[in-house]
PQR file of N, CA, C, O and H, with PARSE charges and radii, in Angstrom:
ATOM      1  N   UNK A   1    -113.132 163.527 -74.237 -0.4000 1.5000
ATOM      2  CA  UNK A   1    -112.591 164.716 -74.840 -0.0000 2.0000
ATOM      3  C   UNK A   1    -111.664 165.401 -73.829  0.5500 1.7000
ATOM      4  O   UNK A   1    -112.130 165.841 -72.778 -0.5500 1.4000
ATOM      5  N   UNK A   2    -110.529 165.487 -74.086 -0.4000 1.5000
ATOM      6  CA  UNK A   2    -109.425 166.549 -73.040 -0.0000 2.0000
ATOM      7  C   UNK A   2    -109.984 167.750 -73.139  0.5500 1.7000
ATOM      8  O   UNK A   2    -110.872 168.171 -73.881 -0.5500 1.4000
ATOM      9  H   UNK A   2    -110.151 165.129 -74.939  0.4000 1.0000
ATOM     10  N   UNK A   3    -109.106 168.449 -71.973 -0.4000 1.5000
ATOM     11  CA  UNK A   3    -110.013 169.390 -71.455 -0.0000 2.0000
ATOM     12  C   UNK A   3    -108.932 170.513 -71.907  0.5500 1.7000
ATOM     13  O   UNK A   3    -107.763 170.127 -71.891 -0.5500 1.4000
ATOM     14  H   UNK A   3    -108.384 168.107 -71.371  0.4000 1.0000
ATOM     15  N   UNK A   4    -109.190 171.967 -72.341 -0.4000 1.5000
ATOM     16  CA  UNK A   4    -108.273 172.502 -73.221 -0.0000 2.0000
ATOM     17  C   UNK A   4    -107.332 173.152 -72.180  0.5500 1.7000
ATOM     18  O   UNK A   4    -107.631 173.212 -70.987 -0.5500 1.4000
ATOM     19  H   UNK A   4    -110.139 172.281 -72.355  0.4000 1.0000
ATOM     20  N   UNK A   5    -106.343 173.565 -72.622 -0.4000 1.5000
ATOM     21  CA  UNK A   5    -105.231 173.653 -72.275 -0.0000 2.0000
ATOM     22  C   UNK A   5    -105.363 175.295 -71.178  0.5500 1.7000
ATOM     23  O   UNK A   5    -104.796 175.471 -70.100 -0.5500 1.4000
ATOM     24  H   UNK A   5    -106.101 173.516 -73.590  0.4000 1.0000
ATOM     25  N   UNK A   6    -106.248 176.246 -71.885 -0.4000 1.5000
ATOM     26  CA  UNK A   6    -105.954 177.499 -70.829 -0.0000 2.0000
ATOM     27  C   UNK A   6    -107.795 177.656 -71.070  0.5500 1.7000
ATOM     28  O   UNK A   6    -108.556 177.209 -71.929 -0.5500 1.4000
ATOM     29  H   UNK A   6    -106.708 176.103 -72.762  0.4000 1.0000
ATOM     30  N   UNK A   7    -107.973 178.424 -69.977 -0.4000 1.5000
ATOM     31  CA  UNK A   7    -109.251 178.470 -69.468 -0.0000 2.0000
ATOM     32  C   UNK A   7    -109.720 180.131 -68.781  0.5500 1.7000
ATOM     33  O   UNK A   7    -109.162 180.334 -67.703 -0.5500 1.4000
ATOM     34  H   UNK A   7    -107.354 178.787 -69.280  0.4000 1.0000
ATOM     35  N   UNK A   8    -110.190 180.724 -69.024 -0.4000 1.5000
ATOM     36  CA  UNK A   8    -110.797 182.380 -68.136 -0.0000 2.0000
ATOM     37  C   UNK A   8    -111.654 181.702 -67.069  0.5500 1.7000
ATOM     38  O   UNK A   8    -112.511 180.830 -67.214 -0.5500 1.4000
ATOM     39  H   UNK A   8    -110.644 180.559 -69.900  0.4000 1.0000
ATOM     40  N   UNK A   9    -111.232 182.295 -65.991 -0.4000 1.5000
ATOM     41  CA  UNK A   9    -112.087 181.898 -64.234 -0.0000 2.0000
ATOM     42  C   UNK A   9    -112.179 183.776 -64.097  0.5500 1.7000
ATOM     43  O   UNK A   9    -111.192 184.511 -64.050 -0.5500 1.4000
ATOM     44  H   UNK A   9    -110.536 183.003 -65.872  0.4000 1.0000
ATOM     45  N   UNK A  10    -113.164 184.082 -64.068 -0.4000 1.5000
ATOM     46  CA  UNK A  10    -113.498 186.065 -63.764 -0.0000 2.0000
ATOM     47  C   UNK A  10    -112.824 186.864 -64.349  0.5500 1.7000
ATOM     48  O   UNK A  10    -112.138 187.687 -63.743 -0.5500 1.4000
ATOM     49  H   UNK A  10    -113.966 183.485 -64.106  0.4000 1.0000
ATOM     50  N   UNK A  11    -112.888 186.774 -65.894 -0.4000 1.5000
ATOM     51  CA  UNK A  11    -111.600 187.435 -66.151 -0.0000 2.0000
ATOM     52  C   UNK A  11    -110.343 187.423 -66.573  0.5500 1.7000
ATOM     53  O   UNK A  11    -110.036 187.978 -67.628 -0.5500 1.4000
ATOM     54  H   UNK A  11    -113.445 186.105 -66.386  0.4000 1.0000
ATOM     55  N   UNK A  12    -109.054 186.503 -65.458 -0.4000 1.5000
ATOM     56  CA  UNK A  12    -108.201 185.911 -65.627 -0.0000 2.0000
ATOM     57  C   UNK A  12    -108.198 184.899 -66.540  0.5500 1.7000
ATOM     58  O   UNK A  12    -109.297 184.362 -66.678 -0.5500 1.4000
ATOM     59  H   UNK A  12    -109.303 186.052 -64.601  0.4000 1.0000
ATOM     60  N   UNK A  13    -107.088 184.365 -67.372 -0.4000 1.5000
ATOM     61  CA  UNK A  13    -106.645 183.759 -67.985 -0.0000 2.0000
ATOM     62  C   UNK A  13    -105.842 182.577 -67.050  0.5500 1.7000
ATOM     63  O   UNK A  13    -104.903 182.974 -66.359 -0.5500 1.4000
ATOM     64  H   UNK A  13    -106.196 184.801 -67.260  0.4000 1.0000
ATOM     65  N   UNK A  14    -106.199 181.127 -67.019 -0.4000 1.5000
ATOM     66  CA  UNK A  14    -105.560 180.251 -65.927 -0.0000 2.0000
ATOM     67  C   UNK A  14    -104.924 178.967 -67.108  0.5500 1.7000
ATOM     68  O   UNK A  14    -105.507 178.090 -67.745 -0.5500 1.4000
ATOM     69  H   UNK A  14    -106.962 180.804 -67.580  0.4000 1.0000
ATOM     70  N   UNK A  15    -103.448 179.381 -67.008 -0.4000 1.5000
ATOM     71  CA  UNK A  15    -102.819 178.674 -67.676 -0.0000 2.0000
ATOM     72  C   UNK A  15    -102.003 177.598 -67.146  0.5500 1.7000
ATOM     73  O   UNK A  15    -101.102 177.780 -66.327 -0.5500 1.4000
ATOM     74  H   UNK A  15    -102.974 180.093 -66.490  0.4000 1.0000
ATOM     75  N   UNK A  16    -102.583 175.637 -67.987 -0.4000 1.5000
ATOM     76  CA  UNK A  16    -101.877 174.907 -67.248 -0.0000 2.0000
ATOM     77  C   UNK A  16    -100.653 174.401 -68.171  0.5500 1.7000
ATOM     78  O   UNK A  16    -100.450 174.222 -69.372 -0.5500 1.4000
ATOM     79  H   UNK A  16    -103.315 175.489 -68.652  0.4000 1.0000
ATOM     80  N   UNK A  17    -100.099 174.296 -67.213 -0.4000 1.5000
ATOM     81  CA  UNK A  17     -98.633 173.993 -67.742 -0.0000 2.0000
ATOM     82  C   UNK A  17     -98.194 172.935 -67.054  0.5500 1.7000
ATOM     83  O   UNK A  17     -98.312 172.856 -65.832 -0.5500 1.4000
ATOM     84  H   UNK A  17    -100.265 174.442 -66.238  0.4000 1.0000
ATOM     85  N   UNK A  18     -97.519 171.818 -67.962 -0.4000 1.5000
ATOM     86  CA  UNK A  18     -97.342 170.487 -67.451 -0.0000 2.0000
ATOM     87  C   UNK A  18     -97.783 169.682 -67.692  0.5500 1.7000
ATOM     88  O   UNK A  18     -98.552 170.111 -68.552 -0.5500 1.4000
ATOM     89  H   UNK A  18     -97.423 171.883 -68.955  0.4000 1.0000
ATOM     90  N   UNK A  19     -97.986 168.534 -67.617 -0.4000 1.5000
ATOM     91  CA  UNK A  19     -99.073 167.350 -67.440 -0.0000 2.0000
ATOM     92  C   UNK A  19     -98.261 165.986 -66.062  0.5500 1.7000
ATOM     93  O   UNK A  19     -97.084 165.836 -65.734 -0.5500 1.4000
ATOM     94  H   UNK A  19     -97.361 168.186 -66.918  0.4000 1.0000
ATOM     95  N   UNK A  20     -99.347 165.354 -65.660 -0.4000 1.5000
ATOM     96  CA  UNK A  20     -98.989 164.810 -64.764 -0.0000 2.0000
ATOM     97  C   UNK A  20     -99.164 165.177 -63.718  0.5500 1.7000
ATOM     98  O   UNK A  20    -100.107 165.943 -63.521 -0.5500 1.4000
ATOM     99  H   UNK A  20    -100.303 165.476 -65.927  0.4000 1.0000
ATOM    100  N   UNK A  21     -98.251 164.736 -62.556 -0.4000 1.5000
ATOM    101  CA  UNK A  21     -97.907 165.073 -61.501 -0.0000 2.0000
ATOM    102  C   UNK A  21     -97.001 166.578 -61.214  0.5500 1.7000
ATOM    103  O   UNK A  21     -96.474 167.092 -60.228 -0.5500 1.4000
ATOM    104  H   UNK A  21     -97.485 164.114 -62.716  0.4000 1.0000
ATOM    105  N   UNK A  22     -97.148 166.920 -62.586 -0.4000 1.5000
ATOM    106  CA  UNK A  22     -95.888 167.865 -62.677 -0.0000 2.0000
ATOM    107  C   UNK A  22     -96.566 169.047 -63.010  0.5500 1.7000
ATOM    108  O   UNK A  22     -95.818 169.977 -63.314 -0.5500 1.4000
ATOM    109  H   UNK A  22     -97.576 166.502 -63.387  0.4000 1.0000
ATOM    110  N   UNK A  23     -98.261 169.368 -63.052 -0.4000 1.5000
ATOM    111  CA  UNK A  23     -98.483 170.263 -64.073 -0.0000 2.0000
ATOM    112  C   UNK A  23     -98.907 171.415 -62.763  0.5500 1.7000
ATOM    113  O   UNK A  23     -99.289 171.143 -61.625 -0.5500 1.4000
ATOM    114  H   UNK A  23     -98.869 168.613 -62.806  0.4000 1.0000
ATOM    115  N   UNK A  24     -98.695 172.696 -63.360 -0.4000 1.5000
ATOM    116  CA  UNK A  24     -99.128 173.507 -62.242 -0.0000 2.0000
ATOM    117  C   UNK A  24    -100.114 174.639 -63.290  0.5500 1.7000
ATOM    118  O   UNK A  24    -100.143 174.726 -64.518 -0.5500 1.4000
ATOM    119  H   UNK A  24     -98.385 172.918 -64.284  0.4000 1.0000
ATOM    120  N   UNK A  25    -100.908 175.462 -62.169 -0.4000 1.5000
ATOM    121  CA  UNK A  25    -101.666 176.570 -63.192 -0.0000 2.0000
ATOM    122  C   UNK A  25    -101.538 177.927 -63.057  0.5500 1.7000
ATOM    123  O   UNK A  25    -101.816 178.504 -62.006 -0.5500 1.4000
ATOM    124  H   UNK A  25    -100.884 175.392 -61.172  0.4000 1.0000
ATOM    125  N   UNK A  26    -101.233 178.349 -63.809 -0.4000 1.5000
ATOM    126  CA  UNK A  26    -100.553 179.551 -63.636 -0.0000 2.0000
ATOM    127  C   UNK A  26    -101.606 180.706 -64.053  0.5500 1.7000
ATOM    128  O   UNK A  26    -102.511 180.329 -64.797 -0.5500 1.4000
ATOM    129  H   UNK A  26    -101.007 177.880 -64.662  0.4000 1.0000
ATOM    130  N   UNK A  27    -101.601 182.108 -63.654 -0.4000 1.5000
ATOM    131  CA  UNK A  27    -102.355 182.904 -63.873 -0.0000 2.0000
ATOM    132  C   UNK A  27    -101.315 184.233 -63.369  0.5500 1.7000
ATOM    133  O   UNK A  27    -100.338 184.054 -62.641 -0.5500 1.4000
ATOM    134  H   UNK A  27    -100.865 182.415 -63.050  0.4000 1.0000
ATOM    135  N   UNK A  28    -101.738 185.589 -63.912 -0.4000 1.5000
ATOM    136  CA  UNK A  28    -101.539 186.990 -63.546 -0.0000 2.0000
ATOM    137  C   UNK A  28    -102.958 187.486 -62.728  0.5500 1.7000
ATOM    138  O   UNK A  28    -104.179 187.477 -62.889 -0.5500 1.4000
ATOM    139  H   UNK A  28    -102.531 185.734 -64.504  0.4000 1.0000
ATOM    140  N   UNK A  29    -102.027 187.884 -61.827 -0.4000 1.5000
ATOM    141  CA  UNK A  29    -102.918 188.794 -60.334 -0.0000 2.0000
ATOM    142  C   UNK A  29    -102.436 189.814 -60.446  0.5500 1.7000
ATOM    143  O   UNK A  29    -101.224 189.735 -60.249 -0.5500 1.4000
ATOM    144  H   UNK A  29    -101.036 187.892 -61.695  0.4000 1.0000
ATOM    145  N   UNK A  30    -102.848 191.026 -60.727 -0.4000 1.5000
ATOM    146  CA  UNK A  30    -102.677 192.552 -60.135 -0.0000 2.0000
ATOM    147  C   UNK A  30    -101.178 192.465 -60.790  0.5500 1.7000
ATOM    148  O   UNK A  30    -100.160 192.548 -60.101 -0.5500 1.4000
ATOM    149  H   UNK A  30    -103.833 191.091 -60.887  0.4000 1.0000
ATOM    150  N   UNK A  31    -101.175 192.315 -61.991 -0.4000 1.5000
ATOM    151  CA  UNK A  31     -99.395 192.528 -62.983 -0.0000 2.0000
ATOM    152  C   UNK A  31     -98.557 191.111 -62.120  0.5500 1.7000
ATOM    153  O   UNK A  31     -97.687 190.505 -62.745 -0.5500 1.4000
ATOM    154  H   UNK A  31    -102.002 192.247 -62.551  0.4000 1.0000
ATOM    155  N   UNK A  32     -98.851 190.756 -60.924 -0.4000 1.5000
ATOM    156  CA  UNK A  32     -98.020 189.415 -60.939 -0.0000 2.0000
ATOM    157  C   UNK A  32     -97.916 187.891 -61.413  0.5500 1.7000
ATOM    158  O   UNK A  32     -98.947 187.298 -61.729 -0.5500 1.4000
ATOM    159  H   UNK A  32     -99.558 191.248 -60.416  0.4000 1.0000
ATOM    160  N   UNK A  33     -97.201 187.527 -61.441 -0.4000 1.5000
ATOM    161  CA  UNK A  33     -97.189 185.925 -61.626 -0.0000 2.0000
ATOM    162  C   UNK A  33     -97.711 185.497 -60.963  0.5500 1.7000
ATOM    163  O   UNK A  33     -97.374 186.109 -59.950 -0.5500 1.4000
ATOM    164  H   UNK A  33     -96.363 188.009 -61.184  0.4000 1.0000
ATOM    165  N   UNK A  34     -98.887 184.297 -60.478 -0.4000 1.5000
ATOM    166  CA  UNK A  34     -98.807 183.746 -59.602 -0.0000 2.0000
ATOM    167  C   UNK A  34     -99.774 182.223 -60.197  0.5500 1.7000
ATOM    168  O   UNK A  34    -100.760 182.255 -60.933 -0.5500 1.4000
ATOM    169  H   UNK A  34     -99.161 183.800 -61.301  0.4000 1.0000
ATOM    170  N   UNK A  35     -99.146 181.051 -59.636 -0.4000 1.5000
ATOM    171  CA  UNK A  35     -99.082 179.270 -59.841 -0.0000 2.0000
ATOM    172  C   UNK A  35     -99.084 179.058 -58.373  0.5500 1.7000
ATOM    173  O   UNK A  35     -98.524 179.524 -57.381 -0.5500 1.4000
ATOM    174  H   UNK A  35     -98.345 181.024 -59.039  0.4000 1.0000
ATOM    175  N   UNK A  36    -100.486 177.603 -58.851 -0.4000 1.5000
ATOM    176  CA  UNK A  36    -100.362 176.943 -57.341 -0.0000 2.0000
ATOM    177  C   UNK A  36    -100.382 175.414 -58.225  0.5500 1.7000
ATOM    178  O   UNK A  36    -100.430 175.413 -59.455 -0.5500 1.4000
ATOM    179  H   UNK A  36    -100.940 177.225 -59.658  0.4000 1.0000
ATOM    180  N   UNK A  37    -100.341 174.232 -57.471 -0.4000 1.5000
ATOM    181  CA  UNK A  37    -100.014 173.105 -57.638 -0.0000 2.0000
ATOM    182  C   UNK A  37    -102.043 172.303 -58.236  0.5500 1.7000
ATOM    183  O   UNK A  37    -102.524 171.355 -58.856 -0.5500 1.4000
ATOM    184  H   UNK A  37    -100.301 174.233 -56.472  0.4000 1.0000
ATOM    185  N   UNK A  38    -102.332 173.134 -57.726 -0.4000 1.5000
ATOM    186  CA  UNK A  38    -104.202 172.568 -58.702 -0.0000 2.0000
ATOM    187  C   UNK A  38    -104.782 173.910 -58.738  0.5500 1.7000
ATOM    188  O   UNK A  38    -104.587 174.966 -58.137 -0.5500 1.4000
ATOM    189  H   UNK A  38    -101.941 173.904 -57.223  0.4000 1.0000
ATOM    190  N   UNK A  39    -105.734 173.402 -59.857 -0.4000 1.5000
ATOM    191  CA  UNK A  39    -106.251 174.710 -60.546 -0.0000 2.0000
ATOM    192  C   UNK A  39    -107.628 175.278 -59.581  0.5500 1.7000
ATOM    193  O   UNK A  39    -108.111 176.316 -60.033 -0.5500 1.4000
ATOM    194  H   UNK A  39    -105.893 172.544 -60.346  0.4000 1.0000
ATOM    195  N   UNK A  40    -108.321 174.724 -58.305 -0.4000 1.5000
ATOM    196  CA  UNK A  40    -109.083 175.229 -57.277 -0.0000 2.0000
ATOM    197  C   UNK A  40    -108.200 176.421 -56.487  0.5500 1.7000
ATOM    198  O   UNK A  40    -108.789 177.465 -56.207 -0.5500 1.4000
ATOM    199  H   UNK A  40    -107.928 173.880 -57.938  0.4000 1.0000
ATOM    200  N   UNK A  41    -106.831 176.266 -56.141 -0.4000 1.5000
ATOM    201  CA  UNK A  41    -106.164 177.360 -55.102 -0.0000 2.0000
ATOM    202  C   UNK A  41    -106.033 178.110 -56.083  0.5500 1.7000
ATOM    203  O   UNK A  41    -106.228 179.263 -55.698 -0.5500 1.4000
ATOM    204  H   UNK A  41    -106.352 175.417 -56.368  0.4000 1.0000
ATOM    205  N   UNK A  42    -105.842 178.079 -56.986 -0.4000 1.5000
ATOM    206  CA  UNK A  42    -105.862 179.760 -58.434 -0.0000 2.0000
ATOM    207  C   UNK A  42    -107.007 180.195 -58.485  0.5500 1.7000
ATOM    208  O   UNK A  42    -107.226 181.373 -58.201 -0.5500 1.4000
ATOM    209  H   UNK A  42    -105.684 177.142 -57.299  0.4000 1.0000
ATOM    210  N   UNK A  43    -108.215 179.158 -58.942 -0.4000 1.5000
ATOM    211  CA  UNK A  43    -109.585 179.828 -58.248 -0.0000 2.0000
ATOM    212  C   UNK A  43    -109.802 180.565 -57.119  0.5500 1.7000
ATOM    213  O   UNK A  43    -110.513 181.570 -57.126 -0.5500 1.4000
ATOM    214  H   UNK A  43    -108.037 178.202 -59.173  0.4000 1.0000
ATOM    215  N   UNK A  44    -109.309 180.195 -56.262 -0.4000 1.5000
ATOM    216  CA  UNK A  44    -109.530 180.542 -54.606 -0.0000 2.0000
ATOM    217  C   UNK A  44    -108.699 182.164 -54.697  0.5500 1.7000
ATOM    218  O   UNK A  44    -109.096 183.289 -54.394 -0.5500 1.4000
ATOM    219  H   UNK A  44    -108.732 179.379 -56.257  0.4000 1.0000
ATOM    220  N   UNK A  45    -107.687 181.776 -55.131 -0.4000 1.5000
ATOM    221  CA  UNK A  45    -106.743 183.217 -55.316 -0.0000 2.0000
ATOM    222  C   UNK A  45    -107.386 184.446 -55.931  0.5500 1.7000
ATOM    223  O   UNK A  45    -107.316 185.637 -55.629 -0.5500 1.4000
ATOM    224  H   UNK A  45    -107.364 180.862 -55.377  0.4000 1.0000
ATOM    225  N   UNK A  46    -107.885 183.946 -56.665 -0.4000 1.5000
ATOM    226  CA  UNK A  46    -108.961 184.930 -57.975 -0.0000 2.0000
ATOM    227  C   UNK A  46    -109.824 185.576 -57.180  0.5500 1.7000
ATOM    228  O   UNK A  46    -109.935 186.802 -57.187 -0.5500 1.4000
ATOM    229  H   UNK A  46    -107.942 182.978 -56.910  0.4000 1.0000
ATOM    230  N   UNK A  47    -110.474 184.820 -56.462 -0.4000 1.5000
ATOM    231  CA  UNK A  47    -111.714 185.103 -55.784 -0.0000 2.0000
ATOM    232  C   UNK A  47    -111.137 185.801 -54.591  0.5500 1.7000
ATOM    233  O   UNK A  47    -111.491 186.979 -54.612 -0.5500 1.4000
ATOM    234  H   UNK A  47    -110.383 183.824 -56.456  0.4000 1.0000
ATOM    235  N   UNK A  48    -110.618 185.608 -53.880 -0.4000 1.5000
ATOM    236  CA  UNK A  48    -110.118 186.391 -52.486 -0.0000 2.0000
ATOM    237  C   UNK A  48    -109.408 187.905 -53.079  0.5500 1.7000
ATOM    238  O   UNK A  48    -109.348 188.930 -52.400 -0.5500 1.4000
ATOM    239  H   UNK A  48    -110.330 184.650 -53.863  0.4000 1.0000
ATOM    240  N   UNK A  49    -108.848 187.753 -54.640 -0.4000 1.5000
ATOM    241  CA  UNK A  49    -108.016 189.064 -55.072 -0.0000 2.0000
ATOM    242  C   UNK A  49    -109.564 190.420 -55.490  0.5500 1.7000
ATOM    243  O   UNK A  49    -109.545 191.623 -55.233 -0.5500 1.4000
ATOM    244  H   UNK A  49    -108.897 186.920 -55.191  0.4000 1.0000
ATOM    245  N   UNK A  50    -110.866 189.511 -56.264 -0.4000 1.5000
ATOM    246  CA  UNK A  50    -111.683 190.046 -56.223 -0.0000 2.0000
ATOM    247  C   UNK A  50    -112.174 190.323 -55.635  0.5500 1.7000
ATOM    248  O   UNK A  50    -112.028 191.539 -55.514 -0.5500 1.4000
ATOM    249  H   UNK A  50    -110.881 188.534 -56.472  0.4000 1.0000
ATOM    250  N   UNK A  51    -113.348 189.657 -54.529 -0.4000 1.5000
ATOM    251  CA  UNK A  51    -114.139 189.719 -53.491 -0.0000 2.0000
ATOM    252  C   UNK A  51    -113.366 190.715 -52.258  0.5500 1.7000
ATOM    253  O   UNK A  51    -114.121 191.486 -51.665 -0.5500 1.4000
ATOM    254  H   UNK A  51    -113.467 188.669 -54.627  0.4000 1.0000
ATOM    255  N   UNK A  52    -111.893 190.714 -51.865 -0.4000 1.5000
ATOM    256  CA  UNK A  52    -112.061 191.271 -50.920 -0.0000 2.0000
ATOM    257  C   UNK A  52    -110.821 192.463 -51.029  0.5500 1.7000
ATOM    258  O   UNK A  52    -110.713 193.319 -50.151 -0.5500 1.4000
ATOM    259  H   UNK A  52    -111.281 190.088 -52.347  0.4000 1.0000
ATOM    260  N   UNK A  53    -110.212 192.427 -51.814 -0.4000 1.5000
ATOM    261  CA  UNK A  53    -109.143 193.265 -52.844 -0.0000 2.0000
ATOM    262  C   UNK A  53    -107.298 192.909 -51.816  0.5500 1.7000
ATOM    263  O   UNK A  53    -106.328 193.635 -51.603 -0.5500 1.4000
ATOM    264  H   UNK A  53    -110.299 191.732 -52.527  0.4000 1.0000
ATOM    265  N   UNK A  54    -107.666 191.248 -51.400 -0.4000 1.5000
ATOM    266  CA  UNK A  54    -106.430 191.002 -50.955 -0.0000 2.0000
ATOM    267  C   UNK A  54    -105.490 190.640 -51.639  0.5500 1.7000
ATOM    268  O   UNK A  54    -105.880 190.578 -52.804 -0.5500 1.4000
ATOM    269  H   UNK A  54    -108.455 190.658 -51.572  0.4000 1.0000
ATOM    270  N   UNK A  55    -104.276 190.318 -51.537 -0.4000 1.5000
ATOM    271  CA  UNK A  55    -103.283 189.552 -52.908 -0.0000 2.0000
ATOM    272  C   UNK A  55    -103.151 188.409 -51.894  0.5500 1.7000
ATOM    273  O   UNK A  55    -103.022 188.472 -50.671 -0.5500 1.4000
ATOM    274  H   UNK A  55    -103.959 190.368 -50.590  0.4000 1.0000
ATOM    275  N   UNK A  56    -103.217 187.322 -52.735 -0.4000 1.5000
ATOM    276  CA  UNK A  56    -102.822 186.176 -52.569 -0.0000 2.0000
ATOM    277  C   UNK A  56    -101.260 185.683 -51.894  0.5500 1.7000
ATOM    278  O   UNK A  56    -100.986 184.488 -51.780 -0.5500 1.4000
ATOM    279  H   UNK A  56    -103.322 187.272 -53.728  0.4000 1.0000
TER
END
């Protein structure tokens, strides 16, 4: 079964876009844009924007 297309990690909305080698995941931090190249460093982002109130 594929795995669906956008997903909530705390809250956020983590949207992937792409497929392949090409796909990146995108999410809003604090009103910004922000995409990393796998969907763990958007996790990681999430968590460091929560836990310690840094921006990514």
């Amino acid at each position: 079964m594929p795995k669906p297309k956008n997903n909530v990690y705390r809250g956020h909305p983590i949207e992937r876009v792409g497929h392949g080698k090409r796909t990146v995941f995108q999410t809003t931090i604090n009103e910004k844009e922000w995409s990393a190249t796998t969907e763990l460093e958007v996790k990681t982002a999430i968590d460091v924007w929560i836990d310690e109130g840094i921006e990514p």
